[in-house]
N, C-alpha and C positions, 0 to 999 in steps of 0.2 A: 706388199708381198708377205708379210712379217716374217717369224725365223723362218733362216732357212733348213733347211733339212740336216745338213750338214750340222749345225749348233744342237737342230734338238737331240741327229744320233751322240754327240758329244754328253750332252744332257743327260741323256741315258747313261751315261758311265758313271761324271763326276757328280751328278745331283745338282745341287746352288755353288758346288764348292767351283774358286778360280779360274776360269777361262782365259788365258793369251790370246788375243784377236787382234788381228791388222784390219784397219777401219778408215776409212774416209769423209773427208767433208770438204762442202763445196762453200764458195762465197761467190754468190752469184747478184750480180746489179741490173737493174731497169734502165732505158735510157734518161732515167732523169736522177740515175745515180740510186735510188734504194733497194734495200738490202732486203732481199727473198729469207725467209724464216718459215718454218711450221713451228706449229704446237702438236705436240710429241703425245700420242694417244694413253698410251703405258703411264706419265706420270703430270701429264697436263703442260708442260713448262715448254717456254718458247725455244728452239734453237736454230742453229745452223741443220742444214740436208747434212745429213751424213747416216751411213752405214757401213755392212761387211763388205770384205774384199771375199770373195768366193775364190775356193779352193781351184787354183790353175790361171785367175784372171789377173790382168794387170790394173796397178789401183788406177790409172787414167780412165780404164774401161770401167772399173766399178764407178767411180765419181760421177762419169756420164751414165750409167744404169741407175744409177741411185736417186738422182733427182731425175730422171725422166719415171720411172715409178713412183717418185712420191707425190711427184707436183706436176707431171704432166706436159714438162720442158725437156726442152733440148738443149746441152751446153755442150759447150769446147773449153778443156783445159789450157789455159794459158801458161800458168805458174803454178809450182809448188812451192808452197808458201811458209810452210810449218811443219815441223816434224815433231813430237809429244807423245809419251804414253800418260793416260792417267785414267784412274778406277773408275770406275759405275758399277754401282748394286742396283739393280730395279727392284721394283714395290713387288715381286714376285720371290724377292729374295738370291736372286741369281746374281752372282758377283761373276764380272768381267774388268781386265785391264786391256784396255784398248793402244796399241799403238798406231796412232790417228797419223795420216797425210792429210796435209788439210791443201786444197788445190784454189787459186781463185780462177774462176771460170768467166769465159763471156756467153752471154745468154745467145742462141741461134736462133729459137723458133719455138714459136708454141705461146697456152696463154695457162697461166699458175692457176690450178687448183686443187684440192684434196682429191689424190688418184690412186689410193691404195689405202690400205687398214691403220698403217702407222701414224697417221696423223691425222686432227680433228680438224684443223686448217691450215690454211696457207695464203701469208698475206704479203706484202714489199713494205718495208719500214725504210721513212728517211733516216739517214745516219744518223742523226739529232735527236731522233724519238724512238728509239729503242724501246722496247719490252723488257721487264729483267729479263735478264740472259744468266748463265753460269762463265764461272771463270775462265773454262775449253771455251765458250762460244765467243765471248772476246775476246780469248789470244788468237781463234782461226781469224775472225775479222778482222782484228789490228794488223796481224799479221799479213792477210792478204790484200790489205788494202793503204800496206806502210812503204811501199816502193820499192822495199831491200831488193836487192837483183840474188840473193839466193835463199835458203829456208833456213828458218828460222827456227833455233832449239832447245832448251835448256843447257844453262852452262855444265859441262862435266862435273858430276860429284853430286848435282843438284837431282833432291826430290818432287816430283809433284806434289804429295803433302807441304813439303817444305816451301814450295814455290807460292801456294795455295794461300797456307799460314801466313807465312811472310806482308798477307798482303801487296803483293806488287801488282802495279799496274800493268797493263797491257789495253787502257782504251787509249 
């Protein structure tokens, strides 16, 4: 779909400068357990589905539109798994801070492949052989896929730069 209408009239105000955005991602598994990823067209790198939450929707609905336009699937949210805000500049110069719901979902229906502009593939990775990933994409996956029975957030006080730095785990 790429942006949507709504970001680019925003675009039009503030130029590159800071966008607040509520954003979504999913963690979704194969029945043999691996983990659905694209490769992100904008800057090459592996991640989790995720996108905007569109002005009016709720993010359960976005999670479920968001990988059904990128990959072609059907999901159901099970858990919300993660709650995070943390920065992204693209290669276009546009700075956003996303605050991310990160949802694990069970797959419904359908068979994964590249089904819109944002991404140049889309593949199922066993847990064990990941792709680099970034540090968002495996706190959403540890996170959705570490049992906790509620979501999981940064401790009060803490920054995502800080969290980042720190180097802390999260596989």
């Amino acid at each position: 779909m790429g942006v949507p209408d709504y970001i680019l009239r925003m675009r039009e105000h503030v130029g590159h400068d800071l966008l607040w955005l509520p954003s979504v991602s999913a963690v979704v598994r194969d029945d043999a357990g691996a983990l659905l990823l694209g490769r992100r067209a904008d800057d090459g790198r592996w991640s989790v589905v995720s996108g905007f939450v569109e002005p009016g929707e709720q993010p359960a609905t976005a999670v479920v539109r968001e990988v059904e336009e990128e990959t072609g699937l059907v999901v159901e949210p099970i858990r919300l798994s993660s709650v995070v805000s943390h920065p992204h500049t693209y290669p276009n110069g546009d700075r956003c801070e996303y605050l991310n719901l990160g949802f694990h979902c069970r797959l419904v229906s359908g068979t994964a492949r590249v089904n819109d502009d944002e991404s140049v593939a889309v593949e199922w990775f066993p847990p064990d052989r990941l792709p680099e990933l970034d540090a968002h994409a495996h706190l959403v996956i540890a996170r959705a896929l570490g049992g906790e029975a509620g979501a999981w957030y940064l401790p009060a006080g803490t920054t995502w730069d800080e969290f980042a730095e720190a180097g802390r785990s999260v596989r």
